[in-house]
ZASE-705400 format. One line per 2 residues: number of its first residue (from 1); for each residue y, x, z of C-alpha. Coordinates in Angstrom, 2 decimals. Layout:
NUM> Y/X/Z | ...
This chain:
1> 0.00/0.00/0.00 | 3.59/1.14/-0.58
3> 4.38/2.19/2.98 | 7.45/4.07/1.63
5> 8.93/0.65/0.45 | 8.01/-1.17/3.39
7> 10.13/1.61/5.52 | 13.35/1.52/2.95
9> 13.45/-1.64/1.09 | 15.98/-4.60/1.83
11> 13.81/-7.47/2.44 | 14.88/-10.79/0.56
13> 14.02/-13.52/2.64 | 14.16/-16.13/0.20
15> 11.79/-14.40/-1.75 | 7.71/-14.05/-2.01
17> 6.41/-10.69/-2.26 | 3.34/-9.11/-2.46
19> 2.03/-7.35/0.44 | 0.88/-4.48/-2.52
21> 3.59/-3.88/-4.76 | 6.27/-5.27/-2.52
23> 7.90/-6.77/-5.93 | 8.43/-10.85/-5.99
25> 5.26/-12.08/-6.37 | 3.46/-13.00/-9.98
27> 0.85/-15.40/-10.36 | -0.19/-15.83/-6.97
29> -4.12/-15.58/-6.00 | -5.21/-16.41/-2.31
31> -8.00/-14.59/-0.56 | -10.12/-16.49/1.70
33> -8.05/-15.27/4.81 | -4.84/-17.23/2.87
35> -2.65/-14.00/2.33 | -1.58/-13.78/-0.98
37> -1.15/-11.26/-3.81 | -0.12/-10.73/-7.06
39> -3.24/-11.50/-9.57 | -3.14/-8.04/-11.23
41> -2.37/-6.16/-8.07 | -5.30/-7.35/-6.44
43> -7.32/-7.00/-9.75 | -6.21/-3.47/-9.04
45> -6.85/-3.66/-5.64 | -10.87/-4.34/-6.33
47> -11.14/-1.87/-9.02 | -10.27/0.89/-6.71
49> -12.17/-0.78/-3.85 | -15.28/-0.62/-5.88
51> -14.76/2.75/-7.22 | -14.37/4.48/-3.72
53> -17.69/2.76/-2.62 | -19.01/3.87/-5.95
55> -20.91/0.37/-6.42 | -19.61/-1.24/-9.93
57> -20.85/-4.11/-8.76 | -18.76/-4.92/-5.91
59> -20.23/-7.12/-3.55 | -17.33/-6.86/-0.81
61> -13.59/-5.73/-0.66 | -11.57/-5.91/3.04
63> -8.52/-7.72/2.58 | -5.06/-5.22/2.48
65> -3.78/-7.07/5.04 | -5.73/-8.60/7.74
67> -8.91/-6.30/6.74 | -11.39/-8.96/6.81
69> -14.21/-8.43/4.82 | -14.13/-11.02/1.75
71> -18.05/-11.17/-0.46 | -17.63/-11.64/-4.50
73> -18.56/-15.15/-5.68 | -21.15/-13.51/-7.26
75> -23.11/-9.79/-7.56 | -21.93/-7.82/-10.74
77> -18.94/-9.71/-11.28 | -16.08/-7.81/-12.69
79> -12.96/-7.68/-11.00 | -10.59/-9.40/-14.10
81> -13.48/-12.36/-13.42 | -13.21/-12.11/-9.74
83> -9.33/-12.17/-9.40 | -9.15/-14.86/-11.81
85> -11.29/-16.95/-9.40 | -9.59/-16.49/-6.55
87> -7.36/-20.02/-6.09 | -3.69/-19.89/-6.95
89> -1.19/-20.27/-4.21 | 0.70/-23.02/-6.05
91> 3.15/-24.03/-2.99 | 4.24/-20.71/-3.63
93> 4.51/-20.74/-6.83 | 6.48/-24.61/-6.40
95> 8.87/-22.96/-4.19 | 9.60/-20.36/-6.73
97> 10.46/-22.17/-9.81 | 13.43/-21.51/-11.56
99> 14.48/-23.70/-14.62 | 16.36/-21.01/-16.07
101> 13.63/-18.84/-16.43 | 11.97/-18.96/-20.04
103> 8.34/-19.88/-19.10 | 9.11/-22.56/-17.09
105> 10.82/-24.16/-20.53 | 7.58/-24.56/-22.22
107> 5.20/-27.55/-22.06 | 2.06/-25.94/-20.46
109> -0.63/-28.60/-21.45 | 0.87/-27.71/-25.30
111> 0.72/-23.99/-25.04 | -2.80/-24.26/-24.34
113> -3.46/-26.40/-27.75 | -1.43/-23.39/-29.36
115> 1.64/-25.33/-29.75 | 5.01/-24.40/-28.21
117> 6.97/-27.50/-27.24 | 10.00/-27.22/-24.76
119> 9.36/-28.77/-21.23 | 11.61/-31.30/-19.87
121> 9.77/-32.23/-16.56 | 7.30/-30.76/-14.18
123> 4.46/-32.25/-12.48 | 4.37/-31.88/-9.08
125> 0.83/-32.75/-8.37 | -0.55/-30.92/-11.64
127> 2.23/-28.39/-11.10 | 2.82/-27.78/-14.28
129> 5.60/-27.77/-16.95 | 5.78/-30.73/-19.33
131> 7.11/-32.55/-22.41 | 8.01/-35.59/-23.17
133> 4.88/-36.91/-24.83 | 2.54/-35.44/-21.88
135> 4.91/-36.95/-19.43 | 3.68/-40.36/-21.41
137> 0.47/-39.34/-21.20 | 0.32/-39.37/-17.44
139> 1.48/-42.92/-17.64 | -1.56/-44.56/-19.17
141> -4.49/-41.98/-18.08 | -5.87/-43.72/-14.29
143> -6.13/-40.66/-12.79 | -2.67/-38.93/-13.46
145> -0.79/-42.65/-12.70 | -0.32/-41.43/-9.27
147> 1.53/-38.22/-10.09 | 4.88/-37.31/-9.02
149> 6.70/-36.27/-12.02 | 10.70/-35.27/-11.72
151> 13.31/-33.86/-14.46 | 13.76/-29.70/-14.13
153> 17.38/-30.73/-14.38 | 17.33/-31.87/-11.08
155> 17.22/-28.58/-9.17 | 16.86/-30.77/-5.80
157> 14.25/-32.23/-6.32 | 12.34/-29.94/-8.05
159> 12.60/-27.78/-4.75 | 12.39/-30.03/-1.95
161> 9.44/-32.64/-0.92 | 6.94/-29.89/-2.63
163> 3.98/-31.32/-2.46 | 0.58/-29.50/-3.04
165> -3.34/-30.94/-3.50 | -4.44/-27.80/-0.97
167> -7.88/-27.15/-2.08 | -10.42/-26.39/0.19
169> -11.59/-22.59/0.63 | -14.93/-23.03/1.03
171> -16.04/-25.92/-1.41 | -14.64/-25.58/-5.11
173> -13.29/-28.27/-6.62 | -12.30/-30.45/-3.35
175> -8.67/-30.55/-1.74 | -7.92/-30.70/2.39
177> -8.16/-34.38/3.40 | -8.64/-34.60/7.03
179> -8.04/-32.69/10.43 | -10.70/-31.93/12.97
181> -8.70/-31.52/16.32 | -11.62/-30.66/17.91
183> -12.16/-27.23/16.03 | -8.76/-27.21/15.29
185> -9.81/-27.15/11.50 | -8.76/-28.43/7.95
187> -11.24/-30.32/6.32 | -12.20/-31.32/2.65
189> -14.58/-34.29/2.08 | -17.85/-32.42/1.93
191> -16.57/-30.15/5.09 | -16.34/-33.31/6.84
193> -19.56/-34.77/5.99 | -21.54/-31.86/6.78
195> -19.59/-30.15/9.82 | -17.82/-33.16/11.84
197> -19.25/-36.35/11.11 | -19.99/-36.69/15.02
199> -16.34/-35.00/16.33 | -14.31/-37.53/18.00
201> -10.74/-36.63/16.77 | -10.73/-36.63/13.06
203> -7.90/-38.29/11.27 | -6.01/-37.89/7.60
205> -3.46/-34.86/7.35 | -0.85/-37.71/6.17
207> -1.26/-39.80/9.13 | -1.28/-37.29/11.62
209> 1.40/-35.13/10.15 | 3.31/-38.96/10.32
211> 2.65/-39.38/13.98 | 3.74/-35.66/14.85
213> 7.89/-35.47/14.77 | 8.20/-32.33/13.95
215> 4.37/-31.98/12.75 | 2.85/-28.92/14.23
217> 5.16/-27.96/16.83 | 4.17/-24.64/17.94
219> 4.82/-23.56/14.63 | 8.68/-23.64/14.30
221> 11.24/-21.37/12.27 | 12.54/-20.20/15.98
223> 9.23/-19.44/17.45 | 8.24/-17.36/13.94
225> 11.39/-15.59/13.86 | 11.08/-14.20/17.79
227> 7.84/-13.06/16.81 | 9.66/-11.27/13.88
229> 12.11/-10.06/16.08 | 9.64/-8.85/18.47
231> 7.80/-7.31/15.66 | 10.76/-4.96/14.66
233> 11.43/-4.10/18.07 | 8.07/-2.29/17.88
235> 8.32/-0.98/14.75 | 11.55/0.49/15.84
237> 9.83/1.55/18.36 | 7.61/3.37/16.65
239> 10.25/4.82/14.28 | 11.42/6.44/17.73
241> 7.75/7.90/19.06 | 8.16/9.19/15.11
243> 11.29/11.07/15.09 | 10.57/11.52/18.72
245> 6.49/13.41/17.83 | 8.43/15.54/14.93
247> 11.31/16.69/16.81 | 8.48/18.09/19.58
249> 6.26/18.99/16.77 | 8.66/21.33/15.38
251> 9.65/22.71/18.93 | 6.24/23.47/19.34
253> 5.49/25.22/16.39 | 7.98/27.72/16.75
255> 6.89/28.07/20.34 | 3.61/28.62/19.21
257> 4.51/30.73/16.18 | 5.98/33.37/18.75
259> 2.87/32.80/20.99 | 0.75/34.00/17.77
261> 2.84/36.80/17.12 | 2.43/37.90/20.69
263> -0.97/37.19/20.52 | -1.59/39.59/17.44
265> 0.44/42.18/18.69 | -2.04/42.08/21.86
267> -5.33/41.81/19.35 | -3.87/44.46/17.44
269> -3.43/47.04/20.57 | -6.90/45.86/22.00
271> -8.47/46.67/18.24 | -6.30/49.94/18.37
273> -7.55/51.17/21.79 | -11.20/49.56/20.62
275> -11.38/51.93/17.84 | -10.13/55.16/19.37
277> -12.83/54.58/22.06 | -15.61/53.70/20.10
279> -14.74/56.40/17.12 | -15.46/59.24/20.35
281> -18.48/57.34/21.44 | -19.91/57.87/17.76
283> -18.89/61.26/17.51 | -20.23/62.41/20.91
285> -23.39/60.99/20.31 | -23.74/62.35/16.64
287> -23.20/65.30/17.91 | -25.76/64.65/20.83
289> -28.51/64.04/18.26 | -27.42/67.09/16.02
291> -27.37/69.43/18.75 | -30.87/68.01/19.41
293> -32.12/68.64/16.09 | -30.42/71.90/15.87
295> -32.83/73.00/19.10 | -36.05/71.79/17.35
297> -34.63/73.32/14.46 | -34.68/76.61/16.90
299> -38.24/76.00/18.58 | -39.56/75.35/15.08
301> -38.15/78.61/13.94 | -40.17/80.11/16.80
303> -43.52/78.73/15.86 | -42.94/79.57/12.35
305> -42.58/83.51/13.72 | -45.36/83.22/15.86
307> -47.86/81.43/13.03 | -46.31/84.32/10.71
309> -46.96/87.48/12.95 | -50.56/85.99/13.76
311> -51.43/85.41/10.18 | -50.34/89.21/9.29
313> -52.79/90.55/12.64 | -55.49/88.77/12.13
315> -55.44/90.31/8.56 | -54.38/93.50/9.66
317> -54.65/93.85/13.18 | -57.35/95.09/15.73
319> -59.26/93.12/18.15 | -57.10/94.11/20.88
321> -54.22/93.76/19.03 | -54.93/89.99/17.95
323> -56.11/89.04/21.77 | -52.18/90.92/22.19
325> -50.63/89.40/19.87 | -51.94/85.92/20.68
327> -50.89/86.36/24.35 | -47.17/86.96/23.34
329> -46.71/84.47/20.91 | -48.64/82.10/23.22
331> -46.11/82.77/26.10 | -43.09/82.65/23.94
333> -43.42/79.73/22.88 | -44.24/78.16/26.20
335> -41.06/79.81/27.28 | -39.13/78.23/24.92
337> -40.60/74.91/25.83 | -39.64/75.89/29.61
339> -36.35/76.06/28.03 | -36.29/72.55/26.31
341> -37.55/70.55/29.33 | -34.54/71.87/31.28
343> -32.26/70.53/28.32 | -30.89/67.05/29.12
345> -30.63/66.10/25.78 | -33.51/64.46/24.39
347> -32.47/60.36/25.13 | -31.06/60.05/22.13
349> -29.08/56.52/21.04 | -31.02/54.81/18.70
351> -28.42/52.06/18.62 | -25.22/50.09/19.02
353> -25.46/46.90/20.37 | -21.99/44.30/20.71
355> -23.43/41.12/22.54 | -20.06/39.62/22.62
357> -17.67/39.25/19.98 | -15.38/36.06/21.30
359> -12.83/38.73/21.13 | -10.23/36.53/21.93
361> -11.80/35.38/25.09 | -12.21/38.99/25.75
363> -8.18/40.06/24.55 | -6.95/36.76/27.18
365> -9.29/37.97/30.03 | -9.08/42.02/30.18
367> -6.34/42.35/27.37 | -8.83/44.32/25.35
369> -11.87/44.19/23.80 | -15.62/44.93/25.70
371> -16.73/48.30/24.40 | -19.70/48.83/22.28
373> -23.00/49.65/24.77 | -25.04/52.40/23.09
375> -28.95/51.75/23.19 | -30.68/54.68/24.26
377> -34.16/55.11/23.70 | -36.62/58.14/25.24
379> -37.25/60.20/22.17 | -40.61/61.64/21.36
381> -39.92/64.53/20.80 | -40.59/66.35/23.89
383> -44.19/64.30/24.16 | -44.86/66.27/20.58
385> -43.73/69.59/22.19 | -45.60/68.94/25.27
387> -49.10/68.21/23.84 | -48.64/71.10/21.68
389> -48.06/73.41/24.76 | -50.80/71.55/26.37
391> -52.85/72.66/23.79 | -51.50/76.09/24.44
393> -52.35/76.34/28.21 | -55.13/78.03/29.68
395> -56.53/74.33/31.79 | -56.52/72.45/28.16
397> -55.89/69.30/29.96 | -55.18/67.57/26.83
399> -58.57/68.15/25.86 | -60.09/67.71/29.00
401> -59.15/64.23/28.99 | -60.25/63.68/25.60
403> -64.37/64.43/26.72 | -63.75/62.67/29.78
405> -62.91/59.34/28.01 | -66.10/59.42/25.62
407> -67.68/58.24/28.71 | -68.85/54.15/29.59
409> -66.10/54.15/32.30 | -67.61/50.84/33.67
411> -70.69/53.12/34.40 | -69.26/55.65/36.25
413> -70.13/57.17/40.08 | -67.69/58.65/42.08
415> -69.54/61.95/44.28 | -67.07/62.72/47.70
417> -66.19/66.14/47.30 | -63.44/66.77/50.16
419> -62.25/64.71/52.33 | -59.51/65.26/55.50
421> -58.19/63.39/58.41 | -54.17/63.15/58.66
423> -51.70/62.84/61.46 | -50.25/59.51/59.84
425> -50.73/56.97/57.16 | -49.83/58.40/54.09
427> -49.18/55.86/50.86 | -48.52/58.40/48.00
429> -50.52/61.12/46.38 | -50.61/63.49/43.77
431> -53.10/65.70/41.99 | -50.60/69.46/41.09
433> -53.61/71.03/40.26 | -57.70/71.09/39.84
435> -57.98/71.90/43.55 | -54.42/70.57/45.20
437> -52.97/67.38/46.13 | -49.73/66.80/47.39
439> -48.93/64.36/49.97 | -45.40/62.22/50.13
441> -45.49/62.12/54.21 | -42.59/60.03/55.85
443> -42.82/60.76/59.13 | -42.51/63.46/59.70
445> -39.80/63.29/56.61 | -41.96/66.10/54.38
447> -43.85/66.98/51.34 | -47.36/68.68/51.94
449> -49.56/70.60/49.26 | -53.16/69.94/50.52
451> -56.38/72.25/49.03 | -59.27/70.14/48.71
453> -61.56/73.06/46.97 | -63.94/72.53/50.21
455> -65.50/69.35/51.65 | -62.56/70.00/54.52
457> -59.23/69.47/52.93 | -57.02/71.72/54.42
459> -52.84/71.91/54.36 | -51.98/74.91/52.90
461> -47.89/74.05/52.51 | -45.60/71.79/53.78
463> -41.89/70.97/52.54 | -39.93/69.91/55.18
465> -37.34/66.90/53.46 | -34.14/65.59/54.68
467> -35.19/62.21/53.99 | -38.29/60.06/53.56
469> -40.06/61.05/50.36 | -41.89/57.89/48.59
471> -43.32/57.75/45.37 | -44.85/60.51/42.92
473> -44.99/61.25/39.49 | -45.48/63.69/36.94
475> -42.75/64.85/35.21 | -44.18/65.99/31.95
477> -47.31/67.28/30.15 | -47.79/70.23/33.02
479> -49.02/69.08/36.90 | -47.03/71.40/38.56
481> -43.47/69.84/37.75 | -43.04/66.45/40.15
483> -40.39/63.86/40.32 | -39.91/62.71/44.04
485> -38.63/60.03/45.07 | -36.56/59.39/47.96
487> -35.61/55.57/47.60 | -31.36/56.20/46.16
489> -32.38/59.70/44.48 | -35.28/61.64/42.86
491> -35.94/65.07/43.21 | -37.44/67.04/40.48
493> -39.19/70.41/41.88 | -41.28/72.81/40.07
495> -44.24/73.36/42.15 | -45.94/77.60/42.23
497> -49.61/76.93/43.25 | -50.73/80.77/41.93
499> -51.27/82.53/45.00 | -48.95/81.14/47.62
501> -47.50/77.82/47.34 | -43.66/77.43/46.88
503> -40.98/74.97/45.60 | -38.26/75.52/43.32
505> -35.70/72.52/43.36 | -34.77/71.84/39.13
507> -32.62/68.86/39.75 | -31.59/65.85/42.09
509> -30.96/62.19/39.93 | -29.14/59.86/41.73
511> -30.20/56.44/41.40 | -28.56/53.02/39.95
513> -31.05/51.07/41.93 | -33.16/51.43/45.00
515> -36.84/52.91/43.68 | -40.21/53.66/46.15
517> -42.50/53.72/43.94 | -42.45/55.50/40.15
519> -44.66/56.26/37.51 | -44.27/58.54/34.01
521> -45.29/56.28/30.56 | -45.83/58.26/27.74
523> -42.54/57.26/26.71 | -40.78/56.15/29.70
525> -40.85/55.71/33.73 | -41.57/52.70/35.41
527> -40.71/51.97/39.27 | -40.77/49.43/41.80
529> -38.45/48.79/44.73 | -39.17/46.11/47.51
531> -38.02/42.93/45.27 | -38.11/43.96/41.61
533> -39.85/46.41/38.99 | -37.60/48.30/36.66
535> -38.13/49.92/32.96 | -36.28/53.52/32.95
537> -35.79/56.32/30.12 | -36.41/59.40/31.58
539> -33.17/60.48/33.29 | -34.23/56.80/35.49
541> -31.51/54.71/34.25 | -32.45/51.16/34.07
543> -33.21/49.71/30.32 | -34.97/45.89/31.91
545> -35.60/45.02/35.36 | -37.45/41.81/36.36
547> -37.43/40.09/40.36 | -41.22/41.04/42.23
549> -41.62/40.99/45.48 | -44.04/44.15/46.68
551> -47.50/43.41/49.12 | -47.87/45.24/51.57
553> -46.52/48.05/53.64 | -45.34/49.65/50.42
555> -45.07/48.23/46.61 | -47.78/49.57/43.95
557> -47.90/50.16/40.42 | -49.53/52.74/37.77
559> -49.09/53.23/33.99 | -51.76/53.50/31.21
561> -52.63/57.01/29.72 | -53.00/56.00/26.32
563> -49.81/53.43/26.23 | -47.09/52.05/28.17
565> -48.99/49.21/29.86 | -48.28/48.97/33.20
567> -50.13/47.06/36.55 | -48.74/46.52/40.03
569> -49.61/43.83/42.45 | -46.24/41.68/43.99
571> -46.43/37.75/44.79 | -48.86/37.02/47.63
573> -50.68/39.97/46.89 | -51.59/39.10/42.79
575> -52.92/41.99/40.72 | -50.73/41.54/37.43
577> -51.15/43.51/34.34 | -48.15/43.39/31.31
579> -48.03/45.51/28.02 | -45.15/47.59/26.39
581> -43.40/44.60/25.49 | -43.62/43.10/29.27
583> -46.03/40.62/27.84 | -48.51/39.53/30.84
585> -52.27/40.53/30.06 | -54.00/39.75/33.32
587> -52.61/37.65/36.50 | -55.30/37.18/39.34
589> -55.28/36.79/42.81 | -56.65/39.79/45.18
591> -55.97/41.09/48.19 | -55.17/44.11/45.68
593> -52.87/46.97/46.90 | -52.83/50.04/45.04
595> -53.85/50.75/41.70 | -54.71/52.99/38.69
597> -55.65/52.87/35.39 | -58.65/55.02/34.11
599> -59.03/56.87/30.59 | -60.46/53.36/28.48
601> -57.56/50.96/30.48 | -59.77/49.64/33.17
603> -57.64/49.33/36.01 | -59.45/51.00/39.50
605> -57.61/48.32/42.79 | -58.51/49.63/46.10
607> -58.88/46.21/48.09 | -58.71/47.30/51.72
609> -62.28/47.94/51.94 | -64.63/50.69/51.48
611> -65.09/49.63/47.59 | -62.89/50.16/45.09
613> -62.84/47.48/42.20 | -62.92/48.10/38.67
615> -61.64/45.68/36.33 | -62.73/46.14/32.73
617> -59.61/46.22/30.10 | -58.74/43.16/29.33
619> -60.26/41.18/32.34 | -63.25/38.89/32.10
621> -65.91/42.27/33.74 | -65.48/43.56/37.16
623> -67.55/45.51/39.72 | -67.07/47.11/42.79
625> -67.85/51.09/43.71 | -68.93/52.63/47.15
627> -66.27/54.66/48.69 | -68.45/57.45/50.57
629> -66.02/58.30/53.80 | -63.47/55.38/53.00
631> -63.16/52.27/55.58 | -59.58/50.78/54.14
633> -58.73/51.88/50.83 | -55.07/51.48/50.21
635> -53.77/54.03/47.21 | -55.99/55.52/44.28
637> -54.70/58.23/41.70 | -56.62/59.99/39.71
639> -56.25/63.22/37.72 | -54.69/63.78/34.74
641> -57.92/64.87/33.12 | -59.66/62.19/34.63
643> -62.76/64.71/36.06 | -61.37/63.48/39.69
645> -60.03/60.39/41.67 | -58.07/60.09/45.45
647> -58.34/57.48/47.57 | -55.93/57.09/50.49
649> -57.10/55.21/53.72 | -54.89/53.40/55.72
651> -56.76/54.44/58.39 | -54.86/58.54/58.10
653> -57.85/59.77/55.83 | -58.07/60.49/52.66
655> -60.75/61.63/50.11 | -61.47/63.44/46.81
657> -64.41/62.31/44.39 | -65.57/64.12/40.88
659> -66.12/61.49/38.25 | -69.62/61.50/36.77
């Protein structure tokens, strides 16, 4: 609808317009719902309406008024046919006439024979313009006798005491008759007959609109043009919340423009800063990874000297040159491995990660933007230089470990070899050697180095230890280099077993999070605390850490040989075994306390008895073994070669078996 011409125009009140086009109204056509329109505007009106639906057919338009929903006489009808259907409003059109206009001059009943005869007179009932000879006509045909005929010269009658057949809008054909008070409803015949035969106040529109003086009146000229009145006040009141919205709308645009601008400026510094930081991030750790790779570079240079010289003796050389020349080479390049497991720099970052990117949350919070985290992950590089100098040293525990797991493990028998009663209970144990154990004792706070080459263990060096030491672990490939630790720090010594026992101090970690017991993956370190287990690279910062509560006097766990599948018992004392990608394998209830795995991935659970259980990889087999000189067995670890196995009793014993 023209909305700009309803805002601007001049209305002319003695005029009917169409609610469309806003012009004077031509050939009026009445919806259902009695507003009217223009014939070819709302021909328009239901062309457009049926190509927005995109149904030809048109079945249904809303009316541009009132919006009530209006059906087509018929389906597929086209909308010339339908607007030509739709009744003409023909007070309207009464009310409208004007003698001086040119087609209200010719005879209408003539024009439709073709012929073009002025009109002298118009028939108000027929409303239309006639001759002279149709005039005549009405005279002698019955049913046109009672029409009102008048002169078009006479302008006052032709527009006052209009008066219109109003036909009905439901029933074609058949004209208003009679008024239902009941329902408040204008009836035709057929309305009457079929709707309010039985209503009790039904009378002719003449004689009631006789008895009323004025007829109808709640419907007055006053009472319509308050509601006008009333109408404009709100529109002019909404002409005010108009002017009133743009005036704020433009105030808060600019605010807001200068908000952006500040806001951009702020993003802009935040990116800035962002950059610079993250630029040094990625050039410290490209340089991390080169130096790296510029010391494997190195140690492969010394292999490459060493497999050189050795191919040149053993071509050349004499026997006691080669066995020479093999011990050198041998012990230079364990030297230079000595070297490299001192470096720190072999956690390389394999990755950036940027979990949050609302950046704008981030700028409006912190006024900058959250750094990138770098994803480190244990490299294997040192596990490939390790099992190479493995190979190198003279106890070939590599290898050892290799014959060891070609046997049935689920067959094996465990033969006492040494055994020894202690002052205290002691929860953690290590093998450092074929024939020496070390002890974590906590009170008193010390470290003790026990040789168990006789069937009477005997201490043969104790480490005296500022605080209580907890868990153990190897460090690397070699048994004599421990990590310790102490609960909010780990100690890493280098233990001297040749001769007399000493301890040489290599570092002290300090730790993010509170850790009793620890264990070395082949990859990785895994440790416990009192409520939670925790994934660590191997400087023990935390990668993943998951809530478990420990059983016990002290929490358990142990890590697989051949992968990084871990078991500890937490929960009401529940065994619980998870792979490498924390993926549970086995959850059963025990009264299991600590634990170890064996060379094929059985885990060994010492169950407070004198048996220890085995439970085959993967669950579903178990059996229990006879612990000779055991009453409460509370800790297991066995050797890195697998050729022996500790129990600890909670009873202050302990004992050493050979695997056969």
């Amino acid at each position: 609808m023209a909305n700009s011409k309803l805002e601007n125009m001049s209305i002319d009140r003695d005029k009917f317009r169409c609610p469309i086009c806003l012009e004077e109204v031509r050939d009026p056509k009445d919806l259902p719902c009695f507003h009217t329109f223009c014939k070819s505007c709302i021909q328009t009106y239901i062309s457009s309406t049926a190509a927005c639906t995109g149904d030809q057919s048109v079945k249904t338009i809303e009316c541009p008024v009132c919006r009530k929903s209006i059906t087509a006489p018929k389906n597929g009808i086209s909308s010339e046919e339908w607007a030509s259907s739709l009744p003409q409003n023909k007070l309207i059109v009464s009310m409208s006439l004007d003698n001086t206009q040119s087609e209200n001059r010719n005879c209408m009943f003539c024009l439709r024979n073709s012929k073009t005869v002025e009109a002298k007179h118009l028939c108000k009932n027929c409303f239309e313009t006639i001759c002279e000879d149709c005039k005549f006509i009405h005279s002698y045909v019955p049913s046109l006798q009672s029409h009102k005929i008048i002169s078009l010269t006479d302008l006052e009658n032709l527009k006052t005491d209009i008066e219109i057949d109003e036909p009905c809008p439901i029933h074609k054909g058949k004209y208003l008759e009679v008024y239902c008070q009941d329902h408040d409803q204008l009836c035709c015949s057929i309305c009457f007959a079929t709707k309010h035969r039985t209503c009790r106040k039904v009378e002719s529109i003449e004689d009631i609109a006789a008895e009323l003086n004025p007829p109808c009146p709640q419907m007055t000229q006053t009472v319509l043009t308050d509601a006008l009145k009333n109408l404009e006040d709100i529109q002019e009141e909404y002409r005010n919340k108009v002017q009133k919205l743009n005036t704020r709308k433009q105030e808060i645009c600019a605010c807001t423009e200068t908000k952006v601008e500040e806001i951009i400026a702020l993003v802009n510094k935040a990116h800035g800063q962002w950059m610079k930081q993250f630029e040094q991030k990625h050039s410290d750790t490209v340089g991390n990874i080169e130096i790296a790779s510029d010391e494997v570079k190195r140690y492969a240079m010394t292999v490459q000297e060493a497999k050189t010289l050795l191919e040149k003796v053993l071509e050349q050389g004499s026997q006691k040159q080669i066995f020479v020349t093999r011990y050198k080479v041998r012990h230079q390049i364990l030297e230079h491995v000595d070297r490299l497991r001192n470096l720190k720099i072999w956690d390389v970052v394999d990755d950036y990660n940027q979990s949050d990117t609302n950046f704008l949350n981030q700028v409006c919070k912190d006024e900058k933007f959250e750094n990138v985290r770098l994803l480190e992950s244990p490299s294997s590089t040192m596990e490939v230089v390790e099992k190479f100098a493995s190979s190198l040293q003279n106890n070939k525990i590599l290898q050892r470990r290799a014959i060891m797991a070609q046997k049935d493990w689920m067959k094996i028998k465990l033969k006492k070899v040494s055994e020894s009663n202690l002052s205290t209970r002691v929860y953690f144990g290590l093998f450092v050697d074929d024939t020496k154990i070390l002890l974590s004792i906590e009170e008193p706070r010390s470290l003790q180095v026990y040789d168990v080459t006789d069937s009477t263990a005997r201490c043969v060096y104790t480490y005296p230890c500022s605080s209580a030491p907890y868990g153990l672990c190897n460090s690397g490939g070699s048994m004599d280099k421990v990590y310790v630790s102490f609960g909010t720090h780990v100690e890493h010594y280098q233990i001297d077993i040749n001769g007399t026992v000493a301890f040489r101090k290599i570092e002290t970690i300090q730790l993010e999070r509170e850790m009793s017991a620890i264990s070395r993956g082949s990859s990785v370190i895994f440790a416990r605390s009192s409520t939670e287990r925790m994934i660590c690279d191997t400087n023990f910062s935390v990668k993943h850490k998951a809530p478990c509560e420990k059983t016990g006097n002290r929490p358990f766990l142990s890590v697989s040989f051949h992968s990084d599948q871990q078991a500890f018992t937490c929960n009401g004392e529940n065994l619980v075994i998870v792979d490498e990608n924390n993926k549970e394998v086995l959850n059963q209830s025990s009264n299991a306390r600590g634990l170890a795995f064996d060379l094929q991935d059985n885990v060994l659970v010492c169950l407070q008895t004198n048996k220890l259980r085995q439970i085959k990889h993967g669950g579903g087999e178990s059996r229990d073994i006879d612990l000779s000189g055991i009453k409460t067995a509370y800790n297991v670890v066995l050797h890195p070669t697998g050729e022996k196995l500790m129990v600890l009793d909670l009873n202050k014993t302990f004992c050493v078996y050979n695997v056969e």
